[in-house]
DRENZAFI-781898 format. One record per residue (C-alpha): residue number from 1; residue in one letter; x, y, z negated. Coordinates in pm, whole numbers, plus 50000, padded with zeros to 5 digits. Example, Ala and Ser with C-alpha at 12.3 -4.5 7.8 and 13.67 -1.06 7.14 Angstrom:
! residues 2
+------+------+-------+-------+-------+
| resi | resn |    px |    py |    pz |
+------+------+-------+-------+-------+
|    1 |    A | 51230 | 49550 | 49220 |
|    2 |    S | 51367 | 49894 | 49286 |
+------+------+-------+-------+-------+
***
This chain:
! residues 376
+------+------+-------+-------+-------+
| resi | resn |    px |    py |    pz |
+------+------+-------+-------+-------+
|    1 |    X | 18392 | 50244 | 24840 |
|    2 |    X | 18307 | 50100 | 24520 |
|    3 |    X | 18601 | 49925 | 24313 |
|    4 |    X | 18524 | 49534 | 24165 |
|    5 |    X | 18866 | 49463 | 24025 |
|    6 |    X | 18754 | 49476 | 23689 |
|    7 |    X | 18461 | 49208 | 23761 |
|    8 |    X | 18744 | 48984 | 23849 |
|    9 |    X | 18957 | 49030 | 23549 |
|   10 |    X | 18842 | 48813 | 23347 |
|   11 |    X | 18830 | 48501 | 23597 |
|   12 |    X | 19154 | 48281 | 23684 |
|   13 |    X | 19354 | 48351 | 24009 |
|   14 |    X | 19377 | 48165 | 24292 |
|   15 |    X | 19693 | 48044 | 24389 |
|   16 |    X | 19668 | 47914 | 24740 |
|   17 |    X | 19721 | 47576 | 24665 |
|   18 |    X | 19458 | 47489 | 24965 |
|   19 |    X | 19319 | 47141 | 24774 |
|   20 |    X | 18979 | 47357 | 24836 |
|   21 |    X | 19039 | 47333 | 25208 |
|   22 |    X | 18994 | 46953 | 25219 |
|   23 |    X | 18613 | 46964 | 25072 |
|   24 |    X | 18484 | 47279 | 25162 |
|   25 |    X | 18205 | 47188 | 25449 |
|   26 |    X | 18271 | 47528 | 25612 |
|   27 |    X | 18613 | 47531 | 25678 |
|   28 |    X | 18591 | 47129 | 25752 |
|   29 |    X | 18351 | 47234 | 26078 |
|   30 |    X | 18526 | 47604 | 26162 |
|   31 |    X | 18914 | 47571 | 26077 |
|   32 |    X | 18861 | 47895 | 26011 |
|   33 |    X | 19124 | 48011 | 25724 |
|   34 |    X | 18909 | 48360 | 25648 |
|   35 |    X | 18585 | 48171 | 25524 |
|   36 |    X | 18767 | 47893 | 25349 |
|   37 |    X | 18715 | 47895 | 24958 |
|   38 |    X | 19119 | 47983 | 24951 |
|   39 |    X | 19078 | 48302 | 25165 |
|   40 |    X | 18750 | 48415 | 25017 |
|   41 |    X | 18895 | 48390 | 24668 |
|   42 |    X | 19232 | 48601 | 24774 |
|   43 |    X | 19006 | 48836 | 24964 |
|   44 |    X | 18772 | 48861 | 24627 |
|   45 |    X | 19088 | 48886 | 24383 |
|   46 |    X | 19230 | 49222 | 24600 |
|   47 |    X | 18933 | 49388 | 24657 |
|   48 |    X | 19038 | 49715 | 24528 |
|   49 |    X | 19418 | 49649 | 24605 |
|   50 |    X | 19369 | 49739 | 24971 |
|   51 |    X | 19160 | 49941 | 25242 |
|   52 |    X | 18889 | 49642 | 25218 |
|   53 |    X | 18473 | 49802 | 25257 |
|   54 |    X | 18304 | 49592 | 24965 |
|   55 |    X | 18027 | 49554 | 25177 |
|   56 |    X | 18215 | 49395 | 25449 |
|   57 |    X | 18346 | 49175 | 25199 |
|   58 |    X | 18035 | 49078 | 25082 |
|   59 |    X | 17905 | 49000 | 25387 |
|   60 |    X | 18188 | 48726 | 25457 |
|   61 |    X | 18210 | 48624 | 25094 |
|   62 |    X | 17837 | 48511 | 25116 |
|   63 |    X | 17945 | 48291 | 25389 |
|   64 |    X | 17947 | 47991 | 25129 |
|   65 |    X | 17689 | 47690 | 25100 |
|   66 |    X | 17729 | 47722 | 24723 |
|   67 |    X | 17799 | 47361 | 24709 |
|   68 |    X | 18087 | 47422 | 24441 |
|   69 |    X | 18320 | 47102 | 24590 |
|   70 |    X | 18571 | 47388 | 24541 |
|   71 |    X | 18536 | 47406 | 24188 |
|   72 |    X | 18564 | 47030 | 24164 |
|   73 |    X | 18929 | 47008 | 24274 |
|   74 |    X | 19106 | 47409 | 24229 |
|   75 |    X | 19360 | 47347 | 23927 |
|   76 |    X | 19291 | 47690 | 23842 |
|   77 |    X | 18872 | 47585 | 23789 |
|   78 |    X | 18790 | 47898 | 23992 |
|   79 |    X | 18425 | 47953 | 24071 |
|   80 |    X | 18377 | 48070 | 24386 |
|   81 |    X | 18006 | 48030 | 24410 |
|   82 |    X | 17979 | 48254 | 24068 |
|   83 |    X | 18201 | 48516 | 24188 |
|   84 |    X | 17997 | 48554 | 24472 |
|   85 |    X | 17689 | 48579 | 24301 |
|   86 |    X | 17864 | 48824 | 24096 |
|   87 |    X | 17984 | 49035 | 24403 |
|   88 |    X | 17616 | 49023 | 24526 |
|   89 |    X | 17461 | 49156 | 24195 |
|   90 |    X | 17694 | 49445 | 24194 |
|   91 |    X | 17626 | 49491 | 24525 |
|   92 |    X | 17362 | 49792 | 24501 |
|   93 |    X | 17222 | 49697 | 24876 |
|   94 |    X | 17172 | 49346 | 24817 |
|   95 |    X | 16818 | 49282 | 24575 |
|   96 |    X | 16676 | 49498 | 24847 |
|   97 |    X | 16717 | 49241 | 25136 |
|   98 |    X | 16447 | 49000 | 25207 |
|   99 |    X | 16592 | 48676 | 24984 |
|  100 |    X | 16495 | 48882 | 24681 |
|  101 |    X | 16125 | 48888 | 24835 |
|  102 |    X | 16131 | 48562 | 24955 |
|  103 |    X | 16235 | 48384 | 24607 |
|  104 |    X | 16056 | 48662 | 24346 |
|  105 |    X | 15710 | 48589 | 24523 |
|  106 |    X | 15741 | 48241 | 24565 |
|  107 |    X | 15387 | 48134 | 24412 |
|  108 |    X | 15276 | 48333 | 24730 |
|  109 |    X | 15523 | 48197 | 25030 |
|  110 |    X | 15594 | 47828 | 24903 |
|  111 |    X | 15181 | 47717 | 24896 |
|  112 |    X | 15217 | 47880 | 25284 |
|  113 |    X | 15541 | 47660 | 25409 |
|  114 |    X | 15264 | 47355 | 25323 |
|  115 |    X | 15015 | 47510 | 25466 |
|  116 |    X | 15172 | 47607 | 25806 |
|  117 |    X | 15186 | 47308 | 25933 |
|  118 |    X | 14780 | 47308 | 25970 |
|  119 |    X | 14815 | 47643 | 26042 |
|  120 |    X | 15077 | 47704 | 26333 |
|  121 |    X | 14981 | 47584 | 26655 |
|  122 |    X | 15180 | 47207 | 26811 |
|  123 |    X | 15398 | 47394 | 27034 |
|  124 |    X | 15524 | 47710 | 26779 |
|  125 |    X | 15856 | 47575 | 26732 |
|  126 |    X | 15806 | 47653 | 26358 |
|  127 |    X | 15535 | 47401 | 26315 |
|  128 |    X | 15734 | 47101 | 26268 |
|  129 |    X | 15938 | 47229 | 25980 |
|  130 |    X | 15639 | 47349 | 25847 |
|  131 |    X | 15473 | 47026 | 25859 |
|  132 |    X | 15766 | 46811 | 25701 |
|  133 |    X | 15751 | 47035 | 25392 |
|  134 |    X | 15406 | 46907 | 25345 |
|  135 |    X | 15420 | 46588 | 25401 |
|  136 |    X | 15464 | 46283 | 25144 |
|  137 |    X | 15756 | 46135 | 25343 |
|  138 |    X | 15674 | 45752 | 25354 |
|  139 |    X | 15390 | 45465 | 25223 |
|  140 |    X | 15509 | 45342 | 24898 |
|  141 |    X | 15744 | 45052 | 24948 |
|  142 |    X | 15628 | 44904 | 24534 |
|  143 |    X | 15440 | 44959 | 24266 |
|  144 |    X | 15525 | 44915 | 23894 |
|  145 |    X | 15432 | 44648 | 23711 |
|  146 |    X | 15511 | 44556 | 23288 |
|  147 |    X | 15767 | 44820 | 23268 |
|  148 |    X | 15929 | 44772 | 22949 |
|  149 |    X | 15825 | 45047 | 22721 |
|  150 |    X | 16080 | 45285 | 22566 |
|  151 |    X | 16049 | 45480 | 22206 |
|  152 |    X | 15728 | 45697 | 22241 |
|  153 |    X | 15904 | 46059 | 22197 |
|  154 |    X | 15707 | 46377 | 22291 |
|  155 |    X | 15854 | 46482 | 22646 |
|  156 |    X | 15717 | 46701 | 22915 |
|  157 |    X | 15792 | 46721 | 23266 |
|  158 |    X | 15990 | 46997 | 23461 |
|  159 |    X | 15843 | 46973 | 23806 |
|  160 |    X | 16022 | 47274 | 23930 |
|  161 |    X | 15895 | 47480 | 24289 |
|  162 |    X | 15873 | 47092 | 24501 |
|  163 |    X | 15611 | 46996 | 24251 |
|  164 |    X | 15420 | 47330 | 24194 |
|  165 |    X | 15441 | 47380 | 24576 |
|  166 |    X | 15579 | 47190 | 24827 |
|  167 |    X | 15516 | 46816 | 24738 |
|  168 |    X | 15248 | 46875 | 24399 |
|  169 |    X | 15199 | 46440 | 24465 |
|  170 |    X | 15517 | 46411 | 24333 |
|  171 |    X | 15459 | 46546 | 23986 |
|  172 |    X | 15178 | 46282 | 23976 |
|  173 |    X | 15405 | 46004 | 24034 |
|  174 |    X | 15663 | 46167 | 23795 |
|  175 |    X | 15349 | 46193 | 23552 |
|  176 |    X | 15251 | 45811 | 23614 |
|  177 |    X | 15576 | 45632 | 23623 |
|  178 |    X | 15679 | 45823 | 23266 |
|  179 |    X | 15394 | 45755 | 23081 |
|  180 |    X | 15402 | 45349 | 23277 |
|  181 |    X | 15701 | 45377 | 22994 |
|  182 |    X | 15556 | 45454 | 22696 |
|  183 |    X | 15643 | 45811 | 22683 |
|  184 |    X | 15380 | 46099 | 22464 |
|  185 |    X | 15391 | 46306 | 22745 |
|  186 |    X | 15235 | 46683 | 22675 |
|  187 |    X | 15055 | 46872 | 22938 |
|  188 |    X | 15285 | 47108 | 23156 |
|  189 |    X | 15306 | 47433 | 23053 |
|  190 |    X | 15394 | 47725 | 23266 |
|  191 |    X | 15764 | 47691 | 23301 |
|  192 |    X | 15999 | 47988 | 23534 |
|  193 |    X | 16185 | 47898 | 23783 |
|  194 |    X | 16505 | 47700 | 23697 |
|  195 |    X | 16709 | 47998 | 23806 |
|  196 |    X | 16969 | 47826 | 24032 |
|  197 |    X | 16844 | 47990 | 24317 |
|  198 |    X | 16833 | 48296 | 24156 |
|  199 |    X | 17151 | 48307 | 24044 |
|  200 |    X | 17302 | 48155 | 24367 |
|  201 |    X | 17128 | 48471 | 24528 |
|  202 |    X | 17287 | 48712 | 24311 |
|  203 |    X | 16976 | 48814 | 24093 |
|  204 |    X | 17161 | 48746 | 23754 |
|  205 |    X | 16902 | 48917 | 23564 |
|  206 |    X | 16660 | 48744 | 23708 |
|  207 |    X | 16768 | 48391 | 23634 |
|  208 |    X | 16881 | 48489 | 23253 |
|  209 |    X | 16473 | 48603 | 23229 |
|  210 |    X | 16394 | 48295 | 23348 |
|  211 |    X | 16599 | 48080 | 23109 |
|  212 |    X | 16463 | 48307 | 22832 |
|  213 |    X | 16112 | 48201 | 22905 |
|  214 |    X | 16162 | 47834 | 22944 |
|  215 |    X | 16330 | 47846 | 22633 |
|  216 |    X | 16065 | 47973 | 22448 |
|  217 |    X | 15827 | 47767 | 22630 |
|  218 |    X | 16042 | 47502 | 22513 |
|  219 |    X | 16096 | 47582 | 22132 |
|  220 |    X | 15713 | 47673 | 22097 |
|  221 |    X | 15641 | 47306 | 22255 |
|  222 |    X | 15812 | 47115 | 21946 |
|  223 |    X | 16173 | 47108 | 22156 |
|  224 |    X | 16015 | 46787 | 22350 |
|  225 |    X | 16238 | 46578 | 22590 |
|  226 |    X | 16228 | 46784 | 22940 |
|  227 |    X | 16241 | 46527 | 23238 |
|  228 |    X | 16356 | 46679 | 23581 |
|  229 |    X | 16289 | 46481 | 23914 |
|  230 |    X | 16442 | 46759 | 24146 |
|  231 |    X | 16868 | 46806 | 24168 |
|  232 |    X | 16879 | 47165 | 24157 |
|  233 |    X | 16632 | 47201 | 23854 |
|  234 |    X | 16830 | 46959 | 23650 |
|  235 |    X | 17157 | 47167 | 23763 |
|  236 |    X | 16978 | 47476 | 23701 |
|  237 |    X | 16798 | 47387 | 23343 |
|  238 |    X | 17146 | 47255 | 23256 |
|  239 |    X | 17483 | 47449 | 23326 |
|  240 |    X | 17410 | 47806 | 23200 |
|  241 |    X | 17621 | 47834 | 22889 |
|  242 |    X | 17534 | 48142 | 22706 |
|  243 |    X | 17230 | 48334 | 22673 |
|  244 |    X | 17293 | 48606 | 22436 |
|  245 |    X | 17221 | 48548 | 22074 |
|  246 |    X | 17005 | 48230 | 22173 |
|  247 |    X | 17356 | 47999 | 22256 |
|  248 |    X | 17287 | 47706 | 21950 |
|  249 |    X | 16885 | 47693 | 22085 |
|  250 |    X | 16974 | 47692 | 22453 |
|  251 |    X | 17292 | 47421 | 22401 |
|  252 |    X | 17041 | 47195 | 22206 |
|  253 |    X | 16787 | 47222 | 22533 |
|  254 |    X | 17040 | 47126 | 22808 |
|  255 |    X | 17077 | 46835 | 22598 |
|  256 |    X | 16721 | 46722 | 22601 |
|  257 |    X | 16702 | 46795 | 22974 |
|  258 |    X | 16714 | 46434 | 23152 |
|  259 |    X | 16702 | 46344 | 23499 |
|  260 |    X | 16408 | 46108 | 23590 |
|  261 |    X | 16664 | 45924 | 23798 |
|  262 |    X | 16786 | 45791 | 23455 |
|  263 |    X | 16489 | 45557 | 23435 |
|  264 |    X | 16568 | 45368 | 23778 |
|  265 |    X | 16726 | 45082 | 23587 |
|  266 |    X | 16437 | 45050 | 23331 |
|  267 |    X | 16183 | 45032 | 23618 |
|  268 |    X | 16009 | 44655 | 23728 |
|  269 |    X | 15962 | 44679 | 24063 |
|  270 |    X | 15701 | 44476 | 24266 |
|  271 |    X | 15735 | 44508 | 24647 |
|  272 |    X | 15360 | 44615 | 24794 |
|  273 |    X | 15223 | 44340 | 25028 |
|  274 |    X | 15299 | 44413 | 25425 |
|  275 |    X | 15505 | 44746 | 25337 |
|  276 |    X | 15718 | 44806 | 25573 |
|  277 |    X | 16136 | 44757 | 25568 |
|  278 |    X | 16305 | 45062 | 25700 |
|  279 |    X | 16633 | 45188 | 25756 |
|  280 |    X | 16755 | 45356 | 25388 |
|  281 |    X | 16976 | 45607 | 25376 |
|  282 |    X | 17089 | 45842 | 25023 |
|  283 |    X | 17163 | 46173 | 25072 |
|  284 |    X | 17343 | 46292 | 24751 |
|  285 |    X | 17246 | 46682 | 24690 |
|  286 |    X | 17568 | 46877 | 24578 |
|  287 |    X | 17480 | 46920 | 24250 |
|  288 |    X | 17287 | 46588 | 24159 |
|  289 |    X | 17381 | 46314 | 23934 |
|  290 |    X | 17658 | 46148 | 24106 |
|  291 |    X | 17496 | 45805 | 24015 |
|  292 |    X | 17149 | 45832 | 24124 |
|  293 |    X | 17227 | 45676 | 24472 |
|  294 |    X | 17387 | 45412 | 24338 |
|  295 |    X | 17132 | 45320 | 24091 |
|  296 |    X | 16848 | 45311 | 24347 |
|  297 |    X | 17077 | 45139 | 24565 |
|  298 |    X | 17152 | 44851 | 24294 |
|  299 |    X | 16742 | 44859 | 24218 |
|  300 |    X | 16694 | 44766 | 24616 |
|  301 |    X | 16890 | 44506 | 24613 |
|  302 |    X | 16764 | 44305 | 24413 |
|  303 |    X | 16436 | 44304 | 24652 |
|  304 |    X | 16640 | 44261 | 24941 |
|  305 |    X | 16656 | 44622 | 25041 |
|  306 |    X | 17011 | 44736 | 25151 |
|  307 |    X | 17085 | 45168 | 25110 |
|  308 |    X | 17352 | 45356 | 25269 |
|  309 |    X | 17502 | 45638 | 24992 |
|  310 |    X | 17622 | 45893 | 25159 |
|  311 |    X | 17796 | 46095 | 24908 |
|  312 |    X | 18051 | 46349 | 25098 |
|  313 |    X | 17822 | 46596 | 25321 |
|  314 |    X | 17655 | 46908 | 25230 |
|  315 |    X | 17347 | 46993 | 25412 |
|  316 |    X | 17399 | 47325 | 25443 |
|  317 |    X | 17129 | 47499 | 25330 |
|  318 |    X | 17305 | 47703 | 25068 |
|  319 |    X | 16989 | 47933 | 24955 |
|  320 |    X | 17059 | 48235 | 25080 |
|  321 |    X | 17344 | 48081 | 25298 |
|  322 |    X | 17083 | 47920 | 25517 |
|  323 |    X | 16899 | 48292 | 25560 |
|  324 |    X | 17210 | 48477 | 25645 |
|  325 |    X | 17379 | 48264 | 25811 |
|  326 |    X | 17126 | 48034 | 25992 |
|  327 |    X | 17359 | 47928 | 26322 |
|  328 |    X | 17688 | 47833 | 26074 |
|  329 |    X | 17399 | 47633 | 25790 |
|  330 |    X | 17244 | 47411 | 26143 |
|  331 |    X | 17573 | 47356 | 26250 |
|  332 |    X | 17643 | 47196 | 25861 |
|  333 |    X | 17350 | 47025 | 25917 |
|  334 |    X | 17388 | 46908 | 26227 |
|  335 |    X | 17741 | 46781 | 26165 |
|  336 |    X | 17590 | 46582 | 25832 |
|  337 |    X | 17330 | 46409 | 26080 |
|  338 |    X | 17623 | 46330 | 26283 |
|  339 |    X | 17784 | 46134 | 26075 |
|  340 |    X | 17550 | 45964 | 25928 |
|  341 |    X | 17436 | 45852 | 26307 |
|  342 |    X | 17021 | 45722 | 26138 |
|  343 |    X | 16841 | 45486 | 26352 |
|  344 |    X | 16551 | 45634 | 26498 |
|  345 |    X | 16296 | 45493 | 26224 |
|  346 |    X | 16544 | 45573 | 25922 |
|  347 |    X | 16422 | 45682 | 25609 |
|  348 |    X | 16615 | 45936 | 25440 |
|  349 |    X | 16628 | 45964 | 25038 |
|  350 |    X | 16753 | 46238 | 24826 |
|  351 |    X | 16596 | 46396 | 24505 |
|  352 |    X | 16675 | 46788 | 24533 |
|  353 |    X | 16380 | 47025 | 24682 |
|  354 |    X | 16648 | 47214 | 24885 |
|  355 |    X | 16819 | 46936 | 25087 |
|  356 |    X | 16445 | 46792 | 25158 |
|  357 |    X | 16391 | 47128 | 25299 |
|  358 |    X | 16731 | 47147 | 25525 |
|  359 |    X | 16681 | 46782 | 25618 |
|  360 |    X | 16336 | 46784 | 25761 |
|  361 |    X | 16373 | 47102 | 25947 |
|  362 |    X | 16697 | 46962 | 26118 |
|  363 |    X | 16634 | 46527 | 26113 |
|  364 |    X | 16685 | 46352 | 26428 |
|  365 |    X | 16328 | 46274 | 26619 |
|  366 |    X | 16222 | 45971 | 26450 |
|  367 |    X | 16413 | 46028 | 26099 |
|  368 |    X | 16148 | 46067 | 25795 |
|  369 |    X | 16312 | 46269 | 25483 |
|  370 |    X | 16178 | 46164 | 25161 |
|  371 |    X | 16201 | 46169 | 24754 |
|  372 |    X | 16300 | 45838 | 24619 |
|  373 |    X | 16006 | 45873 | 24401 |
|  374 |    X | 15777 | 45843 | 24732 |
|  375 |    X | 15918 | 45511 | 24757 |
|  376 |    X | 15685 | 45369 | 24443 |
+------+------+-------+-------+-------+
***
């Protein structure tokens, strides 16, 4: 048995106040005390205090969705997520399991989950997932028209594994819709990974490389403003805080990092002739922009489009959560669709390549998952 205490030194202690208990998504569907952020963080905190195999410890510690509501409300600002991505990178067993693969060749297996649905046969139960992560979600509802131009400052766009990959027809609209506003957009270079899902996976080395690279990418552009249209990248691009001697260069890029959701107020809509008038419905990713529902929601409006904001349900896919732990992820899932109760023709928004992922391979017969920017 290996001993962790010291990884856990440094980090605040958990004082079983149970606040975590009334937003964790886990504990909220199990009642289960042992996979609650409170009981994972005491388990964590006297790992080498007791007769406790760190591999059996890992195993139940991983049994988190990552969503960090936890961190939100614990007085003590614990990160649970971290110090289980922590646990995982010291765990000598873990870069050998397949999530490593999976995410470290993902050129090669994302351009297949698009493909798949053409490839897999009607009745291979697989084939509907794989044919939501290829589709383009929904007819545009408008078009833009006069936008009012902003100041024409170099930026580039960020469009992050749903762009390369999954939906590449999104990085056109991204592409269109920015330069509609008067923006010198350069050509995309060959940004990394973000490294959230890296990091959420426990491949800490893996996600500082990638930082390193888009910040010289970055630096050798002209330090352009980086526009993100996926939640995770922006989350990703923007909450490391150190980076070894690069900390003053890598502060001033989270700060030109900018969600494309930003723009939604700027934007002149025009409805498209005979477009259709579904049933909206915002997903809000766990680490989005708390705003960007209620932006597009204010935006709609005004053309006499009404959007339910749902702001309070993970979906449960959780990276590596959703691999491990595929019954406990549906059953998040399942419970979000529950509560939301869509209509059978209900359009589904969100802006965060994971959730689109969870949410098409678990919507309701009937329910189409979408980006908001599919919308224009």
């Amino acid at each position: 048995m290996m001993s962790y205490r010291s990884a856990w030194n440094d980090f605040p202690q958990c004082i079983l106040c149970g606040r975590c208990l009334e937003v964790c998504p886990l504990f909220k569907l199990t009642a289960q005390e042992e996979i609650s952020p409170r009981g994972k963080a005491f388990l964590l905190q006297n790992i080498s205090l007791h007769d406790i195999r760190t591999r059996d410890a890992s195993r139940l510690a991983s049994l988190c969705t990552g969503c960090a509501r936890c961190v939100s409300v614990c007085p003590q600002k614990i990160n649970l997520p971290l110090r289980i991505s922590t646990l995982k990178a010291a765990h000598p067993l873990w870069k050998d399991w397949i999530w490593s693969r999976l995410i470290l060749n993902r050129t090669f297996f994302l351009p297949l989950l698009r493909l798949g649905g053409h490839l897999l046969p009607g009745s291979n139960p697989l084939a509907k997932t794989f044919a939501a992560f290829s589709s383009k979600g929904t007819a545009p509802l408008f078009k833009l028209r006069n936008t009012p131009k902003l100041k024409p400052e170099k930026s580039v766009l960020f469009p992050g594994c749903m762009g390369k990959y999954l939906r590449p027809h999104l990085e056109q609209k991204a592409h269109s819709m920015l330069s509609s506003l008067g923006l010198d957009l350069l050509p995309t270079p060959g940004w990394q990974c973000c490294g959230f899902p890296l990091g959420q996976a426990g491949l800490l080395g893996h996600d500082a490389l990638c930082m390193q690279t888009n910040l010289k990418i970055w630096k050798d552009m002209g330090r352009p403003r980086v526009y993100v249209f996926c939640a995770t990248c922006l989350h990703g691009l923007t909450s490391r805080q150190d980076l070894g001697g690069e900390t003053l260069d890598l502060k001033h890029f989270v700060r030109s990092v900018v969600s494309i959701s930003e723009m939604i107020p700027g934007l002149n809509l025009e409805k498209v002739s005979g477009a259709e008038k579904p049933d909206l419905i915002w997903h809000q990713p766990c680490h989005g922009p708390a705003d960007t529902g209620r932006l597009l929601q204010d935006a709609l409006f005004i053309h006499g489009l009404s959007l339910a904001v749902h702001q309070d349900h993970c979906c449960g896919l959780g990276g590596a959560f959703r691999l491990q732990s595929p019954k406990l992820s549906l059953r998040v899932a399942r419970s979000l669709w529950q509560s939301i109760a869509p209509h059978q023709d209900s359009l589904c928004l969100t802006d965060c390549a994971g959730c689109i992922v969870q949410l098409c391979s678990t919507r309701p017969s009937g329910v189409r998952v979408s980006h908001w920017l599919e919308l224009i």
